[in-house]
C-alpha positions as CSV (number, residue, x, y, z in Angstrom):
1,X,0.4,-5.1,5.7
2,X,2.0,-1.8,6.5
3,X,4.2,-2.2,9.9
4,X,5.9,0.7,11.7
5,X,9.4,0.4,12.2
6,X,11.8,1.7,14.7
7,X,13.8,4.5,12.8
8,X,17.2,3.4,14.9
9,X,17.6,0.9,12.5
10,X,17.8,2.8,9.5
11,X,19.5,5.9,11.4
12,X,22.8,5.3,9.5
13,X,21.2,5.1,6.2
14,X,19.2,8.1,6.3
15,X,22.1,10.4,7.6
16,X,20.7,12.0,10.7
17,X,21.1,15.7,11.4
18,X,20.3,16.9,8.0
19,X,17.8,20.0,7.3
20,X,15.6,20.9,4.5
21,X,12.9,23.2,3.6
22,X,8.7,22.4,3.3
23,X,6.9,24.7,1.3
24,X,3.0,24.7,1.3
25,X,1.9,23.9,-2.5
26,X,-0.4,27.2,-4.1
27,X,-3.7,26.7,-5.2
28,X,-3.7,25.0,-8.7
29,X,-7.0,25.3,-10.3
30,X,-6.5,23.5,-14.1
31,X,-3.8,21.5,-15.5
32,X,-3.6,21.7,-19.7
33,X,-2.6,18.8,-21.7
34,X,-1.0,18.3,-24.5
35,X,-3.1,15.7,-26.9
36,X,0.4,14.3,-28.2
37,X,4.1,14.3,-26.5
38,X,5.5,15.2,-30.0
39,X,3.7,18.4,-29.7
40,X,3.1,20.4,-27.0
41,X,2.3,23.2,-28.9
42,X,-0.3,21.8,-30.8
43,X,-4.1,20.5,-29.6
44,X,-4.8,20.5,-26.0
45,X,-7.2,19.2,-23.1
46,X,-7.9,21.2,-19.6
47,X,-8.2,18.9,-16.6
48,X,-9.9,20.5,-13.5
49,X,-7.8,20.3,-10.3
50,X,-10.4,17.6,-9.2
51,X,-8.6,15.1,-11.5
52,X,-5.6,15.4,-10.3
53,X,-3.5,15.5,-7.0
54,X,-0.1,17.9,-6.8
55,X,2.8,15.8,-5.1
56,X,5.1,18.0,-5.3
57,X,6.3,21.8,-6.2
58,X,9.3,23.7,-6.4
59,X,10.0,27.5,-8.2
60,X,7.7,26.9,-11.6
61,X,8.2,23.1,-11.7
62,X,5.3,21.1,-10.5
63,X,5.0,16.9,-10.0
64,X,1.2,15.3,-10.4
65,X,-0.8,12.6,-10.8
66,X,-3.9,12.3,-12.5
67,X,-6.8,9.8,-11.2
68,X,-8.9,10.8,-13.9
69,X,-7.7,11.2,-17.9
70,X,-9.7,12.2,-21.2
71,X,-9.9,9.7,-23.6
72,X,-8.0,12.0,-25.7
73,X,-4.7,12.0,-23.9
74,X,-3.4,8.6,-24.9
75,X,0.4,9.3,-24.1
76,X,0.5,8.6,-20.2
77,X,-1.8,6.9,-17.7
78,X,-3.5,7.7,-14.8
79,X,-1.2,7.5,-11.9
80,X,1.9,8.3,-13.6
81,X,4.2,11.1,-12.2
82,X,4.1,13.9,-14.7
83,X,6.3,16.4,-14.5
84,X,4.5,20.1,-15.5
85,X,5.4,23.8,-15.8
86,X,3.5,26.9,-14.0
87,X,2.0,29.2,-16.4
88,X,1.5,32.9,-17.2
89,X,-1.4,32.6,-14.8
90,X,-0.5,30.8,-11.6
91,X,-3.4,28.7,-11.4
92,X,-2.9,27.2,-14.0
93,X,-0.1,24.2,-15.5
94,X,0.8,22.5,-18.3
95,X,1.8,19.0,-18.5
96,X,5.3,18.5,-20.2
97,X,6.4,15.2,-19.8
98,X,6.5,11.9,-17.8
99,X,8.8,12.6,-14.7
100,X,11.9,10.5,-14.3
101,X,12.9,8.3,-11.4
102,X,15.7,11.1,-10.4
103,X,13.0,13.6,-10.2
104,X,10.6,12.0,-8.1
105,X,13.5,11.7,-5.5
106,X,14.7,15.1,-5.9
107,X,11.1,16.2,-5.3
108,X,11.0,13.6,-2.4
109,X,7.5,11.7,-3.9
110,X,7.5,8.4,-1.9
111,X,6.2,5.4,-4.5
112,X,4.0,3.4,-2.2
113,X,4.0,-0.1,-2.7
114,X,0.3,-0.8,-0.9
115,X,-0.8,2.6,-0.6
116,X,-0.5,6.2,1.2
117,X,0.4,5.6,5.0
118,X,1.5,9.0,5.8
119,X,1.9,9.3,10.1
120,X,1.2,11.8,11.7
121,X,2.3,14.4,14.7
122,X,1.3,17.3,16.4
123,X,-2.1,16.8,15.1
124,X,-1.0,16.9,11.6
125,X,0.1,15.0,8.4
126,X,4.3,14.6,9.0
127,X,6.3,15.5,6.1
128,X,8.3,13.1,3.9
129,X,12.0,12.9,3.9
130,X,13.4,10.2,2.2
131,X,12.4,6.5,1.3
132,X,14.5,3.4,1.3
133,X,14.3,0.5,-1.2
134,X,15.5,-2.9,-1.0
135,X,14.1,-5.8,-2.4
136,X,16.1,-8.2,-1.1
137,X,16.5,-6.8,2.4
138,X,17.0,-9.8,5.3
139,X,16.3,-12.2,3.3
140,X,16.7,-14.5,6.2
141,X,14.5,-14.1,9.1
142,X,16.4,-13.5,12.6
143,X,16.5,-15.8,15.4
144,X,13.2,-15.2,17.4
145,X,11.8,-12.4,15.2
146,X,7.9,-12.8,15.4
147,X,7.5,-11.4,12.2
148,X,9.8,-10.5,9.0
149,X,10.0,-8.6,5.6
150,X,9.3,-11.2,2.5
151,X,10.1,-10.0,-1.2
152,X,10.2,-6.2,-1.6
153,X,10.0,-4.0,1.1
154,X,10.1,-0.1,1.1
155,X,10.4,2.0,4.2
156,X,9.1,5.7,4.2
157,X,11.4,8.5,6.5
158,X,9.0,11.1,8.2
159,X,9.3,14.2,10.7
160,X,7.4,17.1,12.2
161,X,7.3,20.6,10.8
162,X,6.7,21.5,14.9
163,X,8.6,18.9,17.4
164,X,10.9,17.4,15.0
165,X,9.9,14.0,15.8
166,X,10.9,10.8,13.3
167,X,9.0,8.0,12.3
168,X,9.5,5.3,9.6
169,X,7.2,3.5,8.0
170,X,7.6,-0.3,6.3
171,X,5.8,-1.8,3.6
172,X,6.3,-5.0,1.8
173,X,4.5,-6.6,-1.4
C-alpha cells in the first residue's frame, strides 16, 4: 500500500532550498543492442522505442528499461537500468552497459518498491528529486500511530516545474 507522507518529516534529510534543472527527453525512435557485453562492436539487435521506456537523459548519455527483449540478447533482463549512448543520428541509441546504483541516483531514477506512484500538480506529472531508503526505519510503532511502516520502506521527494509545491511519497514491501 502506497501512503502519502507529510514532507516536514523528511525536510532535514532532503536539504530544503536546493535547485536543479528538468530537461524534457528528445524523441528516441530505436535503441541497438549489442548481442554480447564482450563485444559491442560485433552482432547487433534494433529494439523499436515501443520496447522500451527512457528514464532518464543527460548531454549524449541516456538511462532505459526495456519491457520487451529479443531472445537474442541474453546479457541483461527486462527491467534492468541500462545505461546507453546517443548516436550519430539522434534518434537513435546504443545500449552499452548495465547502469550502476551511483548512476541511477545521479540521474535521479527512483526504484519503486510496488510500483510507479508519480503525484501530480498543476495538472501535470511532478518531477522527481530525490528518494530515501531505509529498511529498518521506526522499527517500533509510535504511541497512538494508526498505522506504521513494517520491513522496507522507500519514500519518493517530488515538486512542481510551475508552483514549486513538494510532495513525498511512501512505500513499503
Amino acid at each position: 500500500m502506497a501512503l502519502a507522507v507529510p514532507l516536514s518529516r523528511f525536510t532535514s534529510l532532503v536539504g530544503g532550498g536546493s535547485a536543479f534543472f528538468v530537461r524534457c527527453y528528445s524523441r528516441i525512435v530505436k535503441a541497438i543492442i549489442p548481442i554480447s557485453s564482450d563485444d559491442l562492436g560485433g552482432q547487433t539487435v534494433t529494439a523499436d522505442a515501443d520496447t522500451f521506456e527512457v528514464l532518464a537523459e543527460r548531454d549524449k548519455v541516456v538511462l532505459i528499461e526495456f519491457f520487451d527483449l529479443s531472445d537474442e540478447v541474453g546479457w541483461f533482463d527486462t527491467f534492468e537500468l541500462m545505461y546507453c549512448q546517443r548516436q550519430h543520428d539522434p534518434d537513435t541509441i546504443k545500449v552499452i552497459r548495465k547502469a550502476t546504483e551511483e548512476e541511477r541516483k545521479l540521474f535521479r531514477v527512483p526504484l519503486w518498491i510496488q510500483g510507479d506512484d508519480v503525484p501530480g500538480c498543476c495538472g501535470r506529472p511532478m518531477f522527481f528529486v530525490g528518494q530515501i531508503d531505509d529498511d529498518n526505519i521506526c522499527m517500533e510503532r509510535p504511541k497512538d500511530a494508526k498505522m506504521w511502516w513494517h520491513d522496507k520502506a522507500s519514500f519518493y521527494v517530488f515538486t512542481c516545474s510551475l508552483c514549486l509545491d513538494i510532495k513525498a511519497v511512501g512505500q513499503q514491501m
